[in-house]
Each structure stands twice: as C-alpha cells, then as structure tokens.
BAKEKE-822934 format. One record per atom (N, C-alpha, C): residue in one letter; x, y, z. Coordinates in pm, whole numbers, plus 50000, padded with zeros to 5 digits. Layout:
<pts>
AXYZ ...
</pts>
This chain:
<pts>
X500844988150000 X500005000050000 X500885012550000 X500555026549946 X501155038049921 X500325039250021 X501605048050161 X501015055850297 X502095070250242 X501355082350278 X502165089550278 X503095091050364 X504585091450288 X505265095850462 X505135101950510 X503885114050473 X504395121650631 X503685112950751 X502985102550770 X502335093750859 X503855085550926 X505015082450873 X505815077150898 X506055074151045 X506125085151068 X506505083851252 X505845085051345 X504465083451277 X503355080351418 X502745064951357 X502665060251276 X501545053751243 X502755034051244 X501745025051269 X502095011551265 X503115012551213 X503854996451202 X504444989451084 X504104983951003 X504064987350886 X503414977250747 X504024965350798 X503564950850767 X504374944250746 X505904938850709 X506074948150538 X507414945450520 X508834951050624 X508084958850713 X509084963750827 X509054959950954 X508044946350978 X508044939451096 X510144935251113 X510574924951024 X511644918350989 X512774931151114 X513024941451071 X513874944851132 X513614954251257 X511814955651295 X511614958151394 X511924946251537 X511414934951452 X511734922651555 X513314920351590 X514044926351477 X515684923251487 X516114932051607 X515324945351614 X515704954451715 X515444952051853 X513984945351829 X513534943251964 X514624926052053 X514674924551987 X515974910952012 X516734908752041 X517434926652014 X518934930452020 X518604939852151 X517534940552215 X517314948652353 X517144942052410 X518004944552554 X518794940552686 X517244938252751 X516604948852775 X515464955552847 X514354945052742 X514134942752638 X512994934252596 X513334921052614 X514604914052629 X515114903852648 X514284899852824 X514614912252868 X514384905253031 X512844907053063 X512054914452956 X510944911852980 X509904896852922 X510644893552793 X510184883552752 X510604869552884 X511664874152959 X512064861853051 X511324859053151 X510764873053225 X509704872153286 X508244867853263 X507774871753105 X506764864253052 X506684853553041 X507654846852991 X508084830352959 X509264830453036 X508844819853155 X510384818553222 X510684806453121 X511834802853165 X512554788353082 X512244793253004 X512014799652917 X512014793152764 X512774803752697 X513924798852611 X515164804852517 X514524820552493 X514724832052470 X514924838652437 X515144837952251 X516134828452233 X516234825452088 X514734816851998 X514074807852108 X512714803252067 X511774813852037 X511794822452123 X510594832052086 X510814841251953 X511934846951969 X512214852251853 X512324842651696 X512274834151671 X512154824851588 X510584824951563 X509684821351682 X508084824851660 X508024838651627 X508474846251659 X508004863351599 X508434864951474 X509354857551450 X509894861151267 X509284854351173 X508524843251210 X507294834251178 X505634842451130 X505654852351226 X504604862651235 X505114874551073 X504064870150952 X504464878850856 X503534891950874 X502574890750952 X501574905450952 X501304909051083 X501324920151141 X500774923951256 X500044917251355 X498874913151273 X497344904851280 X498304890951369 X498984884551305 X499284873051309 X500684872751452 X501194886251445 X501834883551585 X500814888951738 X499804894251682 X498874894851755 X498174885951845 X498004874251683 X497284862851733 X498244852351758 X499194851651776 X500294838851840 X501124848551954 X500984860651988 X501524866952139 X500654872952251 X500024881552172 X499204886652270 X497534880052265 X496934876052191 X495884864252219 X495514860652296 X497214848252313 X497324839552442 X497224841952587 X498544854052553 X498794864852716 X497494867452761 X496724872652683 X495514877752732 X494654869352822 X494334859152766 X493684847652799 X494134841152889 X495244839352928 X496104835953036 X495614845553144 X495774853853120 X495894869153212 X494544868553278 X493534868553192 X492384872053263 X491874860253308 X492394845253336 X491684834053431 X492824837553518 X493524847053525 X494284849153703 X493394858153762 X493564870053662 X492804882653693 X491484886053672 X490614880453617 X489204883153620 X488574871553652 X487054875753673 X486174860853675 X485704863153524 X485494867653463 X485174869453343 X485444881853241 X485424883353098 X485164893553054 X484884891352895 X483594901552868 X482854893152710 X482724912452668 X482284904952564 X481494919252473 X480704917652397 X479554931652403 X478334930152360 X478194940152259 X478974932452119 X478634941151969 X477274937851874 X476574935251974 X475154935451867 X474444941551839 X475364962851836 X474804975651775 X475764979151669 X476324964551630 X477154971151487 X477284958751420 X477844966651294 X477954948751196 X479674947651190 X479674941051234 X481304931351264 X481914930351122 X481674930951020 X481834931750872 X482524949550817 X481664954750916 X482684971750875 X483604976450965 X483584987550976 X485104992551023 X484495002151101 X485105007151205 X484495021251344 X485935023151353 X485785034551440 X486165042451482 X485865043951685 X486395031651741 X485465032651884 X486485042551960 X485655047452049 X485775061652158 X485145055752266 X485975052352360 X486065045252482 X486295052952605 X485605053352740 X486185052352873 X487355046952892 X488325051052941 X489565050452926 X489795051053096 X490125036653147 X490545029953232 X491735025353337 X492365018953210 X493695009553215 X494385016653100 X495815018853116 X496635023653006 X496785014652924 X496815002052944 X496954992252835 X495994981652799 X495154977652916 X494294971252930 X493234969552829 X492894986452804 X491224993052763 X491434986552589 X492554989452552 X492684987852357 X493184974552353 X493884967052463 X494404952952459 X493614941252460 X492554949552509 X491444938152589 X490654936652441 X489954946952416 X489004952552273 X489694944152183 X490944942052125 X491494938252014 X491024918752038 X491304918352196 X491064900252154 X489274898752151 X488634910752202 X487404907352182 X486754907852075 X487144913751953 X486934922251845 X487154905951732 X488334900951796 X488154884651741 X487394876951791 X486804875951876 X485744867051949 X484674866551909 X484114880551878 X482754886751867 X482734885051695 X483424882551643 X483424878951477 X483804889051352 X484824898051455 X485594910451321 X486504902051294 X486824903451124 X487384898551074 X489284902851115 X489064912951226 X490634919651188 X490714924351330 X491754930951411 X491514942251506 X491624955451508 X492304960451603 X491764981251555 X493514983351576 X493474992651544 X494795006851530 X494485009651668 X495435012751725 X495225019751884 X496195029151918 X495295042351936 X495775053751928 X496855054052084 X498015053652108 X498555057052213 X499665070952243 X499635078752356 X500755088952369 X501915085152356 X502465095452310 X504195089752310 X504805094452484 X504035099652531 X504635102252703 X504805090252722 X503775073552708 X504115064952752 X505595053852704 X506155064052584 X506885055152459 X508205062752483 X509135064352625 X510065070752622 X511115060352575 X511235050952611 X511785035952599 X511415033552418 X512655033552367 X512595028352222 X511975017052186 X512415004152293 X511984991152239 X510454993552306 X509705000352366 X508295001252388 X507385008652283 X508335021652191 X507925023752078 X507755014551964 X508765005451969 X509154994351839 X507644983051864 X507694978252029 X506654971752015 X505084972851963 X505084986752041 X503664989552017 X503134993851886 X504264999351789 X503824994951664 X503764982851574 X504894975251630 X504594962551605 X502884958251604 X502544961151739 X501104956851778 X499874969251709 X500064974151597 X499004976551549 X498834995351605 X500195000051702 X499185011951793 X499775020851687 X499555035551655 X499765048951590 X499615059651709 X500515066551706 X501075070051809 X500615088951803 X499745094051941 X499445109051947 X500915111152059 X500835123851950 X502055134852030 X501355146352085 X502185147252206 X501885152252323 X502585164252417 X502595169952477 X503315181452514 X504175188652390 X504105197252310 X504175202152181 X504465216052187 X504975224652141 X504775240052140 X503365240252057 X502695253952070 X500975249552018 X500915249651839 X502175257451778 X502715256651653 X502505240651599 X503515233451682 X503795220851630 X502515213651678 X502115217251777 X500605204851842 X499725207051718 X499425218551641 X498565222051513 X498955211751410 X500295213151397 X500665201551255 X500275188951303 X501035182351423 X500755171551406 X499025165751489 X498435172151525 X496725168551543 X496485170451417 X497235176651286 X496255174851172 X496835159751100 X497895159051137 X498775145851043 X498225137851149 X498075134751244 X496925123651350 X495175126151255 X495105135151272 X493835133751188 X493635128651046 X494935132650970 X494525125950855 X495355114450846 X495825107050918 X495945095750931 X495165088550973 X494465089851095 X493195081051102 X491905082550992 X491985092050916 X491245089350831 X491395075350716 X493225078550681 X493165074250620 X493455059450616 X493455054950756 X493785043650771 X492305034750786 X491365046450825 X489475038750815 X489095040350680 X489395047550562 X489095043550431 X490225039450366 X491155040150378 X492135035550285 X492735019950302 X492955020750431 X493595006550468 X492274997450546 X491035001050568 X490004993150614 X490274990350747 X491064998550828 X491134992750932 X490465001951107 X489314995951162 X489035000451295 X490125007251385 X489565020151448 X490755026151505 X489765023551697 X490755029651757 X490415025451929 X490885040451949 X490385048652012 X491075064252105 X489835062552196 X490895069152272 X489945072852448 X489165086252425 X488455082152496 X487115097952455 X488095111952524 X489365110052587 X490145121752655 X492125115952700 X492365123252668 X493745127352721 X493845120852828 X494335109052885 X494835101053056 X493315094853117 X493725090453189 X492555084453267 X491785096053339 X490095086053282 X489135094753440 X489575093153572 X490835095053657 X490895092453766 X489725090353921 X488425097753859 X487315094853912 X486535085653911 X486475082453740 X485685074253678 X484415083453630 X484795092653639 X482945105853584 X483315109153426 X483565100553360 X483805099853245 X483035108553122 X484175115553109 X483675125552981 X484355130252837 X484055130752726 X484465131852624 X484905145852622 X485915147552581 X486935159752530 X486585165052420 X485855174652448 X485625182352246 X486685184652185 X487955184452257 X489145187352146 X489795178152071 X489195164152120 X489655151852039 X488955149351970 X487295152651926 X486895155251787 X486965164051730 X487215176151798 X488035186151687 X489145184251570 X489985170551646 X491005169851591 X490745163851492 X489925150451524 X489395139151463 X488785150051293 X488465158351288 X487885167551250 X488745179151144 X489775177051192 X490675180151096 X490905172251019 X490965161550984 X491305150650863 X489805150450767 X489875143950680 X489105137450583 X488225154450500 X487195151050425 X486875161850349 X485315168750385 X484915174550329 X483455179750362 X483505190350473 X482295189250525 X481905196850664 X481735190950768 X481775195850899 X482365189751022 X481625177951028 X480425176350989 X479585169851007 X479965153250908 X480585158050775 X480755147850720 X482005142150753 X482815153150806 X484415145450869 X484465138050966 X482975140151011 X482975126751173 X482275118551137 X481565117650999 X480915104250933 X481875102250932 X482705099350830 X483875092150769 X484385091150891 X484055085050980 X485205081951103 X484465068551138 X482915072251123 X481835056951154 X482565059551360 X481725067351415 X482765063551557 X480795057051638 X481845048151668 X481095041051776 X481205042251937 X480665050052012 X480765048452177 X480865036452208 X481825036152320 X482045020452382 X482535021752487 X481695013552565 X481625017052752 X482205003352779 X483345007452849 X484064995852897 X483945000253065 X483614983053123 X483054981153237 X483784974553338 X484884974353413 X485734971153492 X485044964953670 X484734954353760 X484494957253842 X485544961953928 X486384957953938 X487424964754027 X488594970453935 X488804982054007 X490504992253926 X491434988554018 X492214981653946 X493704978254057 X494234986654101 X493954997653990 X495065008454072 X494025021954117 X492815017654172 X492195024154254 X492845030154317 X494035025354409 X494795030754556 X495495043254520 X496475035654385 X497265051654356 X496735061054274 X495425055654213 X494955068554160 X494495075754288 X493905074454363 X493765079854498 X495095090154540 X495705079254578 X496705086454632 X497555097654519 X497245095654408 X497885107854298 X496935118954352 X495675117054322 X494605130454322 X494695138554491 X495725129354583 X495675133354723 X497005146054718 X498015140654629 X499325142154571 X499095160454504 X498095154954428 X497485168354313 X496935181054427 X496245172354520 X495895186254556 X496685193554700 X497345185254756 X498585187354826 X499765195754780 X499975194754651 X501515193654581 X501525210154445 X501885218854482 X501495232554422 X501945227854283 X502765223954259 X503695221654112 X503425207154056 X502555201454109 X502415183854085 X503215177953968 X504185171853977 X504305163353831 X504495149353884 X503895137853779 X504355124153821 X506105121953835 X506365112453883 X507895106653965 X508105099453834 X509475099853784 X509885088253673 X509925074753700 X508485068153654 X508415050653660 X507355055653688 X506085062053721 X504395060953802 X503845056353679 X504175060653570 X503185053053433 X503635036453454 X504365034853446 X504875018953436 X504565014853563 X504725015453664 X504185010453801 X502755010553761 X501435018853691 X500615019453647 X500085013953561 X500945009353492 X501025000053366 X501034985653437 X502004979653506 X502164965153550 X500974965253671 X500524974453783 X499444970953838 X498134972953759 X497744977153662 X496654977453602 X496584963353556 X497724958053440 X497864946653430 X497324934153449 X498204934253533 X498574917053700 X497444921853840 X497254935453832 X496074936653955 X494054926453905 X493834924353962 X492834917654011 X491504927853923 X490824923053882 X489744928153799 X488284927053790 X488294912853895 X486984909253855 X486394910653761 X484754912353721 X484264908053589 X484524921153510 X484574918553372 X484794927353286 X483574923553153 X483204935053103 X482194940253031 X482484951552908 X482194944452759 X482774958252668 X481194959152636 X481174968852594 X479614972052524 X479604982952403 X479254978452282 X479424992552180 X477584995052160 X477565006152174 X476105015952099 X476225016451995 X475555023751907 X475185022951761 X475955031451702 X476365028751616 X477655040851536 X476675053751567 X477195063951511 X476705080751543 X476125085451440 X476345076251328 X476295083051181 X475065091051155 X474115084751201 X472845087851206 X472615099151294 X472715101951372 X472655112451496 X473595126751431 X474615123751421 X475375133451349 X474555139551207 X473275136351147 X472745142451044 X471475149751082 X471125148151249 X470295157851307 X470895168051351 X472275175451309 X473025184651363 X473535196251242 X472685190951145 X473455195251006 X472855210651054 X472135219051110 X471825227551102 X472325239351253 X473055228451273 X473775234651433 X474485241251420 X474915253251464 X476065262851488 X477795257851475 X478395258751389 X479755249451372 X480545250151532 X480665263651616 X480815257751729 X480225251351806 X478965246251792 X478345237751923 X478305224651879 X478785218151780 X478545208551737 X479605200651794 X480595199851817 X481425193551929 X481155188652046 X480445201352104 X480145198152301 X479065187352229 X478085190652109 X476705180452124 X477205172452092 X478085163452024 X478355153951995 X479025146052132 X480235156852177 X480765150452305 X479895141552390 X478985152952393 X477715147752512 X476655137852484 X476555135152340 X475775121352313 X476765108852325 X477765112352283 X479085102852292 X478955097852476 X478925107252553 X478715100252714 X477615099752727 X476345099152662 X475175097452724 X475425081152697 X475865081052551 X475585064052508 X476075053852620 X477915065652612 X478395049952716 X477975052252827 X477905058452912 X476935058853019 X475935048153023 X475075050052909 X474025041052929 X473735028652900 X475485024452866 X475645012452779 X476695006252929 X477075011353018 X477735006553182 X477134992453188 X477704983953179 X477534973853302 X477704975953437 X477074979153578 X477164982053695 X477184965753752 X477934970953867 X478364957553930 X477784957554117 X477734953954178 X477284955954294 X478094967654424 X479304968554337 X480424978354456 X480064985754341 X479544991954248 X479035007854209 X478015011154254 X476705004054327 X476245006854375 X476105011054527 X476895001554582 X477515000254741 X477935012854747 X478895019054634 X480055031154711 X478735042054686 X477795040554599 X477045052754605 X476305052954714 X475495040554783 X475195041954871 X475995047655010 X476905039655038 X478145046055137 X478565063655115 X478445067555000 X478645079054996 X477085091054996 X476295082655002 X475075090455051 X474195089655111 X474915081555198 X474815077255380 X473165075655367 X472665061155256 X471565059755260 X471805045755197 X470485040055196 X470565026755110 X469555023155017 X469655038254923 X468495034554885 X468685026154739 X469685019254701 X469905008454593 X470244998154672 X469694993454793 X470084985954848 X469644969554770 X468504972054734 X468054963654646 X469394951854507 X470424963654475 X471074955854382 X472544953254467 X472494947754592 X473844941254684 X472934934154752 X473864927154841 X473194918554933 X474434926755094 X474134920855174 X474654923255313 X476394917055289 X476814911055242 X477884903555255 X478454908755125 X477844912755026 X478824919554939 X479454931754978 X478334941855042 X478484952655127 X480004949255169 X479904941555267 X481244934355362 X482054934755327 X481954925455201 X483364922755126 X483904934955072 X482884943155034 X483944959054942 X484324963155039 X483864964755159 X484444972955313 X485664969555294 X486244956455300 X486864943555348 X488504951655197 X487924949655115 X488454951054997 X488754966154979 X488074975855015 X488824987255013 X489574989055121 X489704983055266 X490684987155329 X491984980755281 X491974971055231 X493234958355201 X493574972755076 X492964981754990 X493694988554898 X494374998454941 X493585004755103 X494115016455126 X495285011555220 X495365001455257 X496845001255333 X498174998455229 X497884999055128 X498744999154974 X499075009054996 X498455023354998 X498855036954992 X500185041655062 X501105045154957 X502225050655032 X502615062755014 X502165071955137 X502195089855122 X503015088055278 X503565099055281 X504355104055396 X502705112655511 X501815115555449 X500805122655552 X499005119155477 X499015108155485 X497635098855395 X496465110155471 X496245114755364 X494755119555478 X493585108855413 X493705101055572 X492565092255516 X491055091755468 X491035100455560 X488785106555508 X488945108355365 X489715115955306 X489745117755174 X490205107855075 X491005100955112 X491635088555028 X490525076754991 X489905073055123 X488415065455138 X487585070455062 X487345083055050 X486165090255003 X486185087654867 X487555097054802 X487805092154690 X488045078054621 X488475069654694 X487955057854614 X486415055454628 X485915057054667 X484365053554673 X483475062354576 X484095075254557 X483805081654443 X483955072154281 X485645069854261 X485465060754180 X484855051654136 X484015046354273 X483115035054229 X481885039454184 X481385053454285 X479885051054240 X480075059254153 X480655067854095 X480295075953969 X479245067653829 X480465057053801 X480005047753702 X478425048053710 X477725049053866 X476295046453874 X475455055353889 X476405064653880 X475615080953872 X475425084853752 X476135085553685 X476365088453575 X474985078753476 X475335062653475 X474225054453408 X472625057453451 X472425056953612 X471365063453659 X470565077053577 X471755088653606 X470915098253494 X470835096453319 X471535088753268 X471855086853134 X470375074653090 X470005064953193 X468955062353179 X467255068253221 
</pts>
C-alpha cells in the first residue's frame, strides 16, 4: 500500500518492516528481560524464531498477545465478554472509549473484536509520554498502535493533530482498518467519564466535507468499557491526594509503568465491553447546528451512550450508597457483598504510600470512583 510519509512516525508497521523491527527488539537488553519474565525457561532465541514466523501484525497478535491475554484474565478476572450487537462486525468504526487501564482498555477490545466475529483488530491510538523507551515504541507498533504526540509548542501540536487526523482517516478508508482512542487525554481518575471536544476537533481536521461529514467518515462508535474492580484504585487515589497537596504536581519517573504493570497483573473481577450504535445517524440531526456547538453536542451524546451502555456491578452501587449515607439501591447488593467491598477497600488503602495519607479523603475518593460509574448510568437512563 502507498502511505504517505508524512504518517511515517506516528503510524504502525506495514508488514514489510516487521523483519527488522523484531531484529531490534531482540537486540534489547530491556525486551530480552521482559520476555524472561513472561516466559520463564524458555530460550529467548525460541521466541524470537516464533515472531519472525509472524508475517503481519494480525498474526503476531494472534500467536503473542491472544494467548497472554487469555492467560491473564483466568488469574485476573472472573470473566470478561462483549456486547457488539449495535454494529455489523463486517465494517470498520472508529470506537471512543472510557479510558481505564493504560493498556488494558485497547488490549482487551482487540482480543474481543476476534471473538465477537471482526474479521481483523483496531489501530490503537497511544501517547508517546508512555513511549520514552525505544523498544516500547518498536513494540507497540509492532502491535497495530499509531502513536498521538503530546506536550508540543501549540505551533507544532497544530501540525501534528492534523497529520493524527489525517491519518486516522486514512487508515478507516484507505487501509480498512478500525481505530480505538479514548474519549480524553489520561485516565478518568474518578471514573465521571467525559468526552473531550478537542479530540473531535481533531478527529475533525482530517478527511473532506463539513464537520459533520468529517465525523461520518470516522463511523465512531461509543464504547463503555466496564471494569468491576480498578487495581490501581489506591494510587489513583493517592495521585489526586498528591494533586491537591503538591502546588507544582508532576508524576515521579516510573508512576506510568508502576501503572502499567498494576493495572495489568492487579485483580479485575468481571469485565464488560459494550458498543452503541455508530453516530452516523445522529450526526445528520446536527446539520443545522452552529459549527461551534457541534462538538460539546456530539461530546455529550458520545457520554450519554456509554453511560448508558455501563455494566454496573454491585460495589458501584455500594460506594454510592456509602457515599450518601443511605441505602436506597440497596436492592442491587446483598449484606455480605456490602462486607466484602468494606473488606476490599481497606486491604487497597493500606497499599497507599504517602508520607501524611489523609485518610477521610483517600476513602472518600475511592468510593467516588466506584459510584460515579452509577451516577452517571442512573441519569443517562
């Protein structure tokens, strides 16, 4: 396929450049010792022999990460499925997701996306803040991701949100392939999940027509991904305790990756994807809207859907109750589940490591995290 280069340095690996991406990743010290930890015993020289075996993306997909996955979640979940029966598995989206897990949310989607009967998986939009590490750049294009740049002078953030934009265009008509972006910039650290009008703005810069037809051609589908437990409940806590303590806040070098391996390997219980109905349709009751308001309205149907597309679990209801010192959803827990989240959020908050924990608030805020999810679905239904 003819890609333009200027896509070069954000976007996948074609195939014919897997060969010496895998040579690189082979020849790193740091990917060496992670593959050892994935696969103990087994050669280093074996695996790489299976990856050079892998002629397309697709296919090291489905003989590496597949498996991992599947492995992963009978440690870490009791379950996790998806419910695509508001789209036809035969075309291509554009999904805009609650954004969770840094790696989890687009890792998880790709093996479900084979389950559920797409013929292929998605492009997954990731920051390069998380890609300081070369061989973590090499991989993740390996794996299908195209990469948003981030902290920018506002000169350069203009060029490249338009070369992100017309790259995802052109990778949903040109190359047929489903893309994955988070409805916002980092995690809801709350969980009160809301879409960013500036990431369909951007989205919005690519492809042709009027705003209206540049977010057709995207086909974007809302998709509410449903987590019962966040592993890293504790330190998102303890960051937002950090944030409002800390006049100058910046994360410590390693909190993404400590964030990364407990999101991971942390404990998940059941998991739930759910897509709503592409937008396409909705987006042609707007043709007469003001070109600035057409963003926030879109944003805001974009969270009504997933909102209302939540799987709720019994601790989203619990923390709302606990946090409004009533019981009046008492109806969807029982007495002993109650218990167990008690039970289960203290075992997270003694994780917390701050030099001055203020605990009322640390508690609070995780319990926020939980019930939002049910605040949010509550009014959205």
């Amino acid at each position: 396929m003819n890609i333009p280069e200027n896509f070069n340095t954000i976007r996948p690996f074609e195939p014919e450049e897997l060969p010496e991406a895998y040579d690189r990743l082979l020849a790193d010290p740091s990917f060496i010792a992670v593959l050892a930890y994935l696969y103990p015993g087994v050669p280093a020289q074996a695996i790489g022999a299976k990856m050079r075996q892998c002629g397309t993306n697709l296919e090291f997909q489905k003989t590496f990460c597949y498996g991992f996955l599947q492995q992963l979640l009978q440690k870490a979940s009791t379950g996790c499925d998806m419910d695509a029966s508001a789209v036809d598995v035969n075309k291509r989206f554009t999904f805009v997701s609650n954004h969770r897990d840094i790696v989890l949310d687009s890792a998880l989607l790709d093996k479900l996306l084979i389950d559920v009967g797409f013929g292929d998986t998605c492009e997954i939009a990731i920051g390069d803040n998380l890609l300081s590490l070369p061989w973590v750049r090499d991989l993740v294009r390996v794996n299908k991701s195209f990469i948003v740049e981030r902290g920018l002078p506002p000169r350069q953030m203009m060029v490249a949100s338009k070369r992100l934009a017309e790259y995802m265009h052109f990778a949903i008509t040109e190359k047929n392939q489903s893309l994955w972006i988070a409805q916002r910039e980092g995690r809801a650290k709350d969980s009160d999940d809301r879409t960013q009008p500036a990431i369909l703005k951007m989205m919005a810069m690519g492809g042709e027509g009027t705003v209206i037809e540049r977010l057709q051609q995207l086909h974007i589908v809302p998709l509410a991904i449903s987590y019962e437990f966040d592993p890293c409940d504790f330190l998102k806590a303890a960051e937002m305790q950090r944030r409002r303590d800390t006049v100058d806040f910046h994360k410590a070098p390693g909190e993404d990756v400590m964030s990364m391996k407990t999101g991971i390997m942390g404990y998940k219980g059941r998991i739930h994807y759910e897509c709503a109905p592409c937008i396409d349709d909705f987006l042609l009751t707007l043709e007469d809207v003001p070109r600035g308001e057409i963003f926030e309205r879109v944003a805001k149907h974009i969270d009504r859907e997933i909102h209302r597309h939540y799987r709720l679990y019994p601790v989203n209801y619990i923390a709302l109750d606990l946090l409004e010192g009533g019981n009046s959803h008492a109806g969807n827990y029982t007495l002993e589940e109650k218990e167990a989240f008690g039970d289960y959020l203290k075992r997270q908050m003694e994780k917390i490591q701050l030099a001055q924990p203020d605990h009322h608030f640390l508690w609070e805020y995780m319990l926020t995290m939980y019930a939002n999810p049910a605040r949010n679905y509550l009014s959205a239904r």
